[in-house]
KEDO-199039 format. One line per field, with one value per residue (C-alpha): y, z, x. Coordinates in steps of 0.05 Angstrom, whole numbers. Layout:
// residues N
c2	Y|...
c3	Z|...
c1	X|...
// end
This chain:
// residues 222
c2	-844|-826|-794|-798|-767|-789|-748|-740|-719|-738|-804|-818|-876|-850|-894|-958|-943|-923|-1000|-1026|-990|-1012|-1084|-1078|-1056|-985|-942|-896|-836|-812|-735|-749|-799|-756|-696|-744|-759|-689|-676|-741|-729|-664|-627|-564|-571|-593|-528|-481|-506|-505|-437|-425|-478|-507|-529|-585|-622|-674|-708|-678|-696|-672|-699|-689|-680|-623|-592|-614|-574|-518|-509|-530|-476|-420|-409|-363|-419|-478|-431|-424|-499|-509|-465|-500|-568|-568|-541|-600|-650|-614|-639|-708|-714|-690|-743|-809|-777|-780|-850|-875|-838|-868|-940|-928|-940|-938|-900|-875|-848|-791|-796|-727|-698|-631|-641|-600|-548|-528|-542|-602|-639|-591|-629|-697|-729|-760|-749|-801|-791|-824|-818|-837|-806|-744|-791|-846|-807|-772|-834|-866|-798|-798|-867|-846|-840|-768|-748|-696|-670|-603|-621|-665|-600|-555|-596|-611|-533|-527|-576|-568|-593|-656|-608|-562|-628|-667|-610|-623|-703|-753|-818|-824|-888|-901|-935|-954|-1019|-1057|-1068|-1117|-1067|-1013|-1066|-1083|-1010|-994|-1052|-1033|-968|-992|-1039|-984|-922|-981|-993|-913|-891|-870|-798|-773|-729|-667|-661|-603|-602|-541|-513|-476|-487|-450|-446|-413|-399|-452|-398|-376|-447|-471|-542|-531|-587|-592
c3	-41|11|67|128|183|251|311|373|440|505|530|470|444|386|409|396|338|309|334|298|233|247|266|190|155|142|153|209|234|304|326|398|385|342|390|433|396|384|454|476|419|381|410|379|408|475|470|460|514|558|552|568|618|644|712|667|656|711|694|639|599|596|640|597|659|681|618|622|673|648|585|590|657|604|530|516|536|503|443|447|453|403|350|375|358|299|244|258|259|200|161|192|167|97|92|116|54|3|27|20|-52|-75|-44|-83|-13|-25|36|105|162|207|282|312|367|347|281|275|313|279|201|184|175|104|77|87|38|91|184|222|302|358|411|473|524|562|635|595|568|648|674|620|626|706|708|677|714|733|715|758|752|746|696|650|649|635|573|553|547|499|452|404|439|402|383|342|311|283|234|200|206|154|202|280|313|384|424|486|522|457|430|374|345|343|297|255|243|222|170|142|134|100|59|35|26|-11|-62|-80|-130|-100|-116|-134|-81|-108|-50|-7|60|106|126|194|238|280|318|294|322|307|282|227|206|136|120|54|40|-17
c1	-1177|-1238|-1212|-1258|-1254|-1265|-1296|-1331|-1338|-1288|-1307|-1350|-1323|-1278|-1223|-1256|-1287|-1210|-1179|-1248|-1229|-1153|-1174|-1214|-1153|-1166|-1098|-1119|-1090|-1088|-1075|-1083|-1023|-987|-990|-951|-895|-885|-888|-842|-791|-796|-729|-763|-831|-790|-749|-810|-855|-804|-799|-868|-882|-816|-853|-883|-816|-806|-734|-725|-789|-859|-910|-975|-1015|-977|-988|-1054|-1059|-1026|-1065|-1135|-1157|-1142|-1167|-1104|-1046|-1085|-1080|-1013|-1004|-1048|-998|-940|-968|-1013|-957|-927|-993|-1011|-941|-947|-1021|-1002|-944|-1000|-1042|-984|-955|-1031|-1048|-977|-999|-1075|-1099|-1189|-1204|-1168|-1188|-1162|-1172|-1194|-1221|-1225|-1237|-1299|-1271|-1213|-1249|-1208|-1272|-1281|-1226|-1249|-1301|-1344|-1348|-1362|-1385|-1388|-1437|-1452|-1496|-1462|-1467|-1438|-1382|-1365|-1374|-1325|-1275|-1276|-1245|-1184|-1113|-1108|-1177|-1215|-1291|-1268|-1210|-1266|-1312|-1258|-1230|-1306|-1313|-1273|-1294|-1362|-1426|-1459|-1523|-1468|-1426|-1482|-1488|-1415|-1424|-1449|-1453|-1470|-1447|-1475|-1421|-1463|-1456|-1458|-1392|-1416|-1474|-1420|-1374|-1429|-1442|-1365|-1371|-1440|-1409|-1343|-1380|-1425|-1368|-1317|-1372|-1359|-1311|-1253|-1237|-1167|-1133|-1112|-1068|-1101|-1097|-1081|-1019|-1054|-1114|-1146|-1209|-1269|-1341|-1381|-1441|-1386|-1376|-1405|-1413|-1373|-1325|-1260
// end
């Protein structure tokens, strides 16, 4: 089983490159959506963020731009968001990876934004980027519900700049104004990494994550 794993910058595209892969078939999983759930329905997570941040709960459940909010003005309280969730992501991940070994599923993909950041891309076989243009991607970003200029530089700060992530990726897809060259692109690319040998999981995967400086980082993979 090939497990790729799917990255880039805010507003770069990564989005529709995942509903391409999912429109081809490919099982595809999302931490942005997983994080989510957790949030919506995890009555642990709930309970423990809460307790840090109950002025984020509006009737009862949390409003994800509050937390927003919250988290992303200061390094230390994303952090501790960041431990709350990813246990949890980190469990959910593991389970999509033993459904699809048991199903002898040829290749998945895991949607993440951080990816690079946090070294999850060392236990993938291949990365795959998207990239757009950094006007593109505000321009792209700033027409979201709830979006500010100061909120989009403040979550952009903490992710890797595209100089830093080309070093840990194996493919770059542009996702400009061309929707169709960015299709053709995921299919060359399936048609090329299906032609591989799948490899045999041997079931790692991590149990923590945590952010690292990205002049410690090797390009080492499992």
């Amino acid at each position: 089983m090939i497990i790729v794993g799917l990255t880039g910058a805010m507003g770069a595209g990564k989005s529709n490159l995942a509903r391409y892969l999912h429109r081809e078939g490919i099982p595809l999983h999302c931490a942005d959506q997983e994080i989510h759930n957790l949030l919506a329905s995890d009555a642990e997570i709930q309970k423990k963020v809460k307790a840090l941040w109950p002025d984020v709960f509006v009737e009862g459940s949390i409003d994800r731009n509050k937390l927003g909010n919250r988290t992303f003005f200061s390094s230390q309280t994303l952090t501790q968001l960041e431990d709350l969730l990813y246990p949890k992501l980190l469990q959910r991940q593991r389970k999509f990876l033993v459904k699809n070994q048991k199903l002898k599923t040829p290749l998945v993909v895991f949607d993440a934004p951080l990816l690079c950041e946090v070294g999850l891309d060392r236990y993938c076989h291949f990365v795959l980027m998207a990239y757009a243009p950094p006007f593109l991607r505000k321009q792209r970003v700033l027409r979201r519900k709830g979006m500010t200029q100061q909120k989009f530089q403040m979550i952009t700060s903490h992710q890797m700049k595209d100089q830093q992530r080309r070093k840990y990726v194996d493919f770059i897809i542009p996702t400009g104004r061309e929707k169709g060259s960015a299709l053709k692109r995921i299919r060359d690319l399936l048609d090329t990494l299906l032609q591989r040998p799948a490899p045999f999981w041997q079931g790692r995967w991590p149990i923590k994550l945590k952010r690292e400086p990205y002049v410690t980082r090797n390009r080492f993979r499992h």
